[in-house]
N, C-alpha and C positions, 0 to 999 in steps of 0.2 A: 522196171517191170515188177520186182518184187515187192515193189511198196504198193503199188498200184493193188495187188492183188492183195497186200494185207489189209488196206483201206477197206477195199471192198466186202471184205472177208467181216471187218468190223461192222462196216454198215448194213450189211445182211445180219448179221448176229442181232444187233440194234432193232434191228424192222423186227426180228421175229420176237424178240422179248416182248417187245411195246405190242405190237398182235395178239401175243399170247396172253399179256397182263389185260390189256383189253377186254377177251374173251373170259378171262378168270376172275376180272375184279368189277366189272360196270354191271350197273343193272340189266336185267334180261329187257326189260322193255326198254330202254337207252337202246342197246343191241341189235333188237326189232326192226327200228326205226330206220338205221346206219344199216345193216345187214337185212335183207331180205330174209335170205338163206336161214338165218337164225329160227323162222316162226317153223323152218320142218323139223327141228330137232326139242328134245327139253332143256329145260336150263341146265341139268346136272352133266348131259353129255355136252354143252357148249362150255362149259366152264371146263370138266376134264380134257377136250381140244385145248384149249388156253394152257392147262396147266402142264401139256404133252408137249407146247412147243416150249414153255419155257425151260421144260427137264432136257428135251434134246438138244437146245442149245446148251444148255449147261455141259451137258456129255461129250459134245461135238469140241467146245474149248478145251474142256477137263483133257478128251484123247489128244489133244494137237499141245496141248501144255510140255503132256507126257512125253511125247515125240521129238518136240523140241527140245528137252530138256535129256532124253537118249543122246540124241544126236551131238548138243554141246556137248555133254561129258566125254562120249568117242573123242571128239574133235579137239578135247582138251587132252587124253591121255594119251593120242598119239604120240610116237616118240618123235622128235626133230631129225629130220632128213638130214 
């Protein structure tokens, strides 16, 4: 079950990069086209959306690195039972 949820964990991170780079790197009329939604906003707010999911995913790994990386260390300097 743990892997299950790291998979998925991955594949959500993935989706939201590639959304994000989307919104931050493609042309606004490319965008248009593919997105409705895009013709209510300006380019500069569609593009900071892009560059918002790509910073919180970045953040979201960066905290759960950190966590992980707590938790080893406890788990390493536990003394043996």
């Amino acid at each position: 079950m743990s892997i299950l949820l790291w998979v998925l964990q991955i594949l959500l991170a993935v989706m939201f990069v590639l959304a994000g780079a989307m919104k931050a790197f493609q042309p606004y009329d490319t965008m248009a086209r593919r997105m409705p939604w895009v013709e209510d906003y300006s380019p500069g707010t569609v593009r900071a959306i892009g560059a918002l999911e790509i910073l919180v995913i970045h953040e979201i790994v960066e905290v759960r690195a950190r966590i992980i990386s707590v938790a080893f260390d406890a788990a390493v300097s536990m003394p043996p039972i």
